[in-house]
C-alpha positions as a Markdown table, in Angstrom:
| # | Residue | x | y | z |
|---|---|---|---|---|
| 1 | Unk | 45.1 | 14.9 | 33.7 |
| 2 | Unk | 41.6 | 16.7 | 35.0 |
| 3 | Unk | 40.4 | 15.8 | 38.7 |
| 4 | Unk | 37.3 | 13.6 | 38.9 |
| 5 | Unk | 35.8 | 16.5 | 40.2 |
| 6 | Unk | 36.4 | 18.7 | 36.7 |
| 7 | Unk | 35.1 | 15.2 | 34.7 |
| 8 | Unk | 32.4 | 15.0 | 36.6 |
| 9 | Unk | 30.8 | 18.5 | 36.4 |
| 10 | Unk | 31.9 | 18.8 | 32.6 |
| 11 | Unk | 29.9 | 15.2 | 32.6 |
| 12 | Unk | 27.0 | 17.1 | 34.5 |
| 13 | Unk | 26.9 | 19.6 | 31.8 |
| 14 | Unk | 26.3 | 17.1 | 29.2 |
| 15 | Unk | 23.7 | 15.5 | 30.6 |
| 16 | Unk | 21.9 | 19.2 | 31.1 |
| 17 | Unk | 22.2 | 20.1 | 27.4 |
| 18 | Unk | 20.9 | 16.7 | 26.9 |
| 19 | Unk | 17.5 | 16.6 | 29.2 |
| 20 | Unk | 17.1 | 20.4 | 28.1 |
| 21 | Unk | 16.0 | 19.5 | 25.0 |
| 22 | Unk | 19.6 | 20.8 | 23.1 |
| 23 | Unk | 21.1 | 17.7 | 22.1 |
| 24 | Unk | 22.3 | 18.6 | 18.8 |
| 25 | Unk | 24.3 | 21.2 | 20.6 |
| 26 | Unk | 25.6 | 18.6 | 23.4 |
| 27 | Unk | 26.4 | 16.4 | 19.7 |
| 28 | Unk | 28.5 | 19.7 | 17.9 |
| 29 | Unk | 30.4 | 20.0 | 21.7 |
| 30 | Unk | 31.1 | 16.4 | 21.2 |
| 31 | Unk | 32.9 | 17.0 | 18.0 |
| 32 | Unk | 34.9 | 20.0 | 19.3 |
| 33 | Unk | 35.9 | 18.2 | 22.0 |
| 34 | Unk | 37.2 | 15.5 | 19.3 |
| 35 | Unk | 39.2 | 18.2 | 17.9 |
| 36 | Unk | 41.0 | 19.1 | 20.8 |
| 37 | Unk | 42.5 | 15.4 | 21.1 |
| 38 | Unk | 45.6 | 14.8 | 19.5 |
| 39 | Unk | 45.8 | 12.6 | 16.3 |
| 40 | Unk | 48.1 | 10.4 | 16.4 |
| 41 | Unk | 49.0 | 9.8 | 20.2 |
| 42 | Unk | 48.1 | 6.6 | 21.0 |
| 43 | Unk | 46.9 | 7.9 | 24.5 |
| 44 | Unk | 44.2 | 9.8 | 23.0 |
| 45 | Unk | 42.7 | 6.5 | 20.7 |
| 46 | Unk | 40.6 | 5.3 | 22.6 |
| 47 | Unk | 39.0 | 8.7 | 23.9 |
| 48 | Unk | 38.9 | 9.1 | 19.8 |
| 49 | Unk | 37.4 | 6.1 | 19.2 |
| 50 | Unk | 34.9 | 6.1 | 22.1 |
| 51 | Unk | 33.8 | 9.5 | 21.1 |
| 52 | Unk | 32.8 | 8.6 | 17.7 |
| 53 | Unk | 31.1 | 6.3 | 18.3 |
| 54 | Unk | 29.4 | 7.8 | 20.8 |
| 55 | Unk | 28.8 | 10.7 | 18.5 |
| 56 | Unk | 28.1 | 8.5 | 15.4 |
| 57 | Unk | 25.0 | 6.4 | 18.3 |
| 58 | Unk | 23.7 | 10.2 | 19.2 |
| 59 | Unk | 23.6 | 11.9 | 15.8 |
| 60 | Unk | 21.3 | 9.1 | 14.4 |
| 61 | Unk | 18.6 | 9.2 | 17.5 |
| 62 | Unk | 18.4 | 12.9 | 17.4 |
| 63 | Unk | 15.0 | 13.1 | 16.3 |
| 64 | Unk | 14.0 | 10.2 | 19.6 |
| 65 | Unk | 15.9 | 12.9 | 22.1 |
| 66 | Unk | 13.1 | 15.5 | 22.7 |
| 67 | Unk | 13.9 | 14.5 | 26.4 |
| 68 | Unk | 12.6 | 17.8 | 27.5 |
| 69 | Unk | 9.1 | 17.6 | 25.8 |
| 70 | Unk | 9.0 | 14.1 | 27.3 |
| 71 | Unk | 9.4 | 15.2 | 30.8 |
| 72 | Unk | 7.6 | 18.1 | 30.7 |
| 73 | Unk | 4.4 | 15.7 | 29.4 |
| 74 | Unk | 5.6 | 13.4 | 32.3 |
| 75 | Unk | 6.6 | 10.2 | 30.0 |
| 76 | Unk | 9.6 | 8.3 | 31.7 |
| 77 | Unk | 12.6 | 8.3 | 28.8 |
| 78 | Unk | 14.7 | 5.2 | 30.7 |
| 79 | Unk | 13.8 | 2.0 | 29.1 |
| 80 | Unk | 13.5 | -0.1 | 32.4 |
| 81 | Unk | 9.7 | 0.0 | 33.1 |
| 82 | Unk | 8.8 | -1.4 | 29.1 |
| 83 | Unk | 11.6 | -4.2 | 29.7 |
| 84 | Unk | 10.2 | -4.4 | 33.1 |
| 85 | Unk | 6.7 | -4.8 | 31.2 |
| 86 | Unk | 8.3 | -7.2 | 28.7 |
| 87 | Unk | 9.4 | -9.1 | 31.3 |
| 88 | Unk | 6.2 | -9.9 | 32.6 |
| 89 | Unk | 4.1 | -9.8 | 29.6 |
| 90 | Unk | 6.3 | -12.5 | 27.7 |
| 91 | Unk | 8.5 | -13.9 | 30.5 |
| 92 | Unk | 6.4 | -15.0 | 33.0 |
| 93 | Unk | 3.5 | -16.9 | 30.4 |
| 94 | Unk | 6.4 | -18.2 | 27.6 |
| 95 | Unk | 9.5 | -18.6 | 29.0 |
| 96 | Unk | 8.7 | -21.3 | 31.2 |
| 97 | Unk | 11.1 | -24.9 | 31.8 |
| 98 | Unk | 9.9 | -26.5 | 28.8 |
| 99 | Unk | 8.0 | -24.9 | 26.7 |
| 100 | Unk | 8.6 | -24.7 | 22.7 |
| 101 | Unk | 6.1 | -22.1 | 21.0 |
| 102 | Unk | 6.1 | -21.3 | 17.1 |
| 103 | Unk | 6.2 | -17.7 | 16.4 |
| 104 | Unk | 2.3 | -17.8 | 15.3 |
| 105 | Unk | 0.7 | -19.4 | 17.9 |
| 106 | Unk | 3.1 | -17.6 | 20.9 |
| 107 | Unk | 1.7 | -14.3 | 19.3 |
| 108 | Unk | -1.5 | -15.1 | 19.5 |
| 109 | Unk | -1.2 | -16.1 | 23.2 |
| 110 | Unk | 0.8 | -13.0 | 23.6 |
| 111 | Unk | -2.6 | -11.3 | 22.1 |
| 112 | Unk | -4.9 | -12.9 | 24.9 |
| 113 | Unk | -2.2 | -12.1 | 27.7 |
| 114 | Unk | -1.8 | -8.3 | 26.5 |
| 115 | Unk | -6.1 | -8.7 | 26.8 |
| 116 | Unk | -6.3 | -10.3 | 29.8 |
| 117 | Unk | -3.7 | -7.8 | 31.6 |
| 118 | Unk | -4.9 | -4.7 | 30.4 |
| 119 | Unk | -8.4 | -6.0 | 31.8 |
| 120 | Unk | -10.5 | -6.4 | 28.5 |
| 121 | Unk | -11.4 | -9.7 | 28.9 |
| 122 | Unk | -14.8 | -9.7 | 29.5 |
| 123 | Unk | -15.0 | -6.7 | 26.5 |
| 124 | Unk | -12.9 | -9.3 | 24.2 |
| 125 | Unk | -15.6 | -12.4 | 24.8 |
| 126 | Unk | -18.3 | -10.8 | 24.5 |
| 127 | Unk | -16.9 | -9.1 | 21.1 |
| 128 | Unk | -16.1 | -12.8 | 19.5 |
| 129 | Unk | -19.6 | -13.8 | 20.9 |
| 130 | Unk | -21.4 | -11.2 | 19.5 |
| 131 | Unk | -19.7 | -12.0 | 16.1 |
| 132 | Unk | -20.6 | -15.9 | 16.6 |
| 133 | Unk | -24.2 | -15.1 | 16.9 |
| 134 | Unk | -23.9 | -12.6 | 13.9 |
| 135 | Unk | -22.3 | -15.4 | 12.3 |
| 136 | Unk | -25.3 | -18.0 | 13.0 |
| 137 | Unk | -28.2 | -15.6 | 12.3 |
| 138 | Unk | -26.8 | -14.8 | 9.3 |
| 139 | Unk | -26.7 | -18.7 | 8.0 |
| 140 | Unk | -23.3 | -19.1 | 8.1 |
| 141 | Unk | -21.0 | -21.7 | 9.5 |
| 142 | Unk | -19.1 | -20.8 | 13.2 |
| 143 | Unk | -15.9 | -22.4 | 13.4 |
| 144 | Unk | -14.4 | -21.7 | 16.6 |
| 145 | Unk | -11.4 | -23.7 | 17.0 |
| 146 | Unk | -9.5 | -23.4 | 13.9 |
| 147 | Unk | -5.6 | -23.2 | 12.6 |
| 148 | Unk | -6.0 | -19.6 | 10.9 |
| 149 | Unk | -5.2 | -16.6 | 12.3 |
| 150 | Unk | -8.6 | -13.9 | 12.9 |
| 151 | Unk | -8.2 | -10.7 | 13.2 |
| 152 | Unk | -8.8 | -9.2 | 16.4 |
| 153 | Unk | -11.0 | -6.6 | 17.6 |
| 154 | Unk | -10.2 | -2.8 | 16.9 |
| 155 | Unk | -11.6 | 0.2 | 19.4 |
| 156 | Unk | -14.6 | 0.7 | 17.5 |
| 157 | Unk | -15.4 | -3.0 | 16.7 |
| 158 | Unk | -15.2 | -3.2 | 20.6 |
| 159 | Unk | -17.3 | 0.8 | 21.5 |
| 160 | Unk | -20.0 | -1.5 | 19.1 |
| 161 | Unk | -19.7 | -4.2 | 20.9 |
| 162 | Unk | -20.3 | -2.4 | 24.6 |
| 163 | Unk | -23.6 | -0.6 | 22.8 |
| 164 | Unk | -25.2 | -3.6 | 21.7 |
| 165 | Unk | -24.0 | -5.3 | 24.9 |
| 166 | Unk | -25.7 | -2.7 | 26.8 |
| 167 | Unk | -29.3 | -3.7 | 24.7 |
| 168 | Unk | -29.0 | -7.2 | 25.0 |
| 169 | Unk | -29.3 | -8.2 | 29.0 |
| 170 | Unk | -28.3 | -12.1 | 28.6 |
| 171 | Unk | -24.6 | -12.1 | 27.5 |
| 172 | Unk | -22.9 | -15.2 | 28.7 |
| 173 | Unk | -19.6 | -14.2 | 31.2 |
| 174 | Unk | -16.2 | -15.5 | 30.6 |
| 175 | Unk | -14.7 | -18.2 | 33.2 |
């Protein structure tokens, strides 16, 4: 049996190949090391069987593992912060004692949250006010409340939005 101290700088060593942008080679040491376990001892099984699958999990998310490009461009590659940000995107507005939401209308809410956090709000009114009044100079019924979806507002429906905001000087402000 290997000290701890041997596991844990051959453990070390994966990892580097790993964050160094060479997992593919880290996934073919994998396999050799597969090799060198024996076949049918039972003590080897589950090292066998825990290596394959750990092999079969890394082999498929090769192309996700540019770890080394990542860091270099300073993105985090754990998957805390967007739980983290799931968390409290979702969690704290729908999950809630009590409530029941169908999928449509806890999306759209989601929608508003995601606006409201990323602080767009007062970009997002004045977008859906601008089409209202569109809507009314152009003859045409505004429905405001209503049971189907719209579509909401892309970048450049919004950059249009800001210039003719900027022209107009009496734009109502959201509550």
């Amino acid at each position: 049996m290997e000290s701890p101290d041997a596991v844990a700088h051959w453990v070390e060593d994966q990892r580097e190949l790993l964050y160094t942008g060479c997992a593919a080679q880290l996934v073919t040491g994998l396999k050799t090391f597969t090799l060198t376990l024996s076949a049918r001892a039972k003590r080897d099984a589950a090292k066998r069987e825990a290596l394959s699958d750990l092999i079969g999990y890394v082999e498929k998310r090769l192309a996700m593992m540019a770890y080394k490009d990542l860091i270099e461009d300073d993105l985090v590659i754990a998957s805390g912060i967007v739980e983290g940000a799931a968390r409290y995107v979702v969690g704290e507005r729908l999950d809630c004692s009590g409530m029941r939401w169908i999928p449509e209308r806890a999306e759209a809410l989601l929608h508003l949250r995601c606006i409201e956090l990323n602080g767009d709000w007062e970009r997002f009114f004045a977008w859906g006010y601008h089409r209202w009044l569109a809507q009314m100079r152009a003859g045409q019924r505004v429905v405001i409340r209503t049971d189907q979806a719209d579509v909401l507002p892309t970048a450049e429906s919004l950059e249009a939005t800001d210039t003719q905001a900027h022209q107009e000087t009496n734009l109502p402000v959201a509550a």
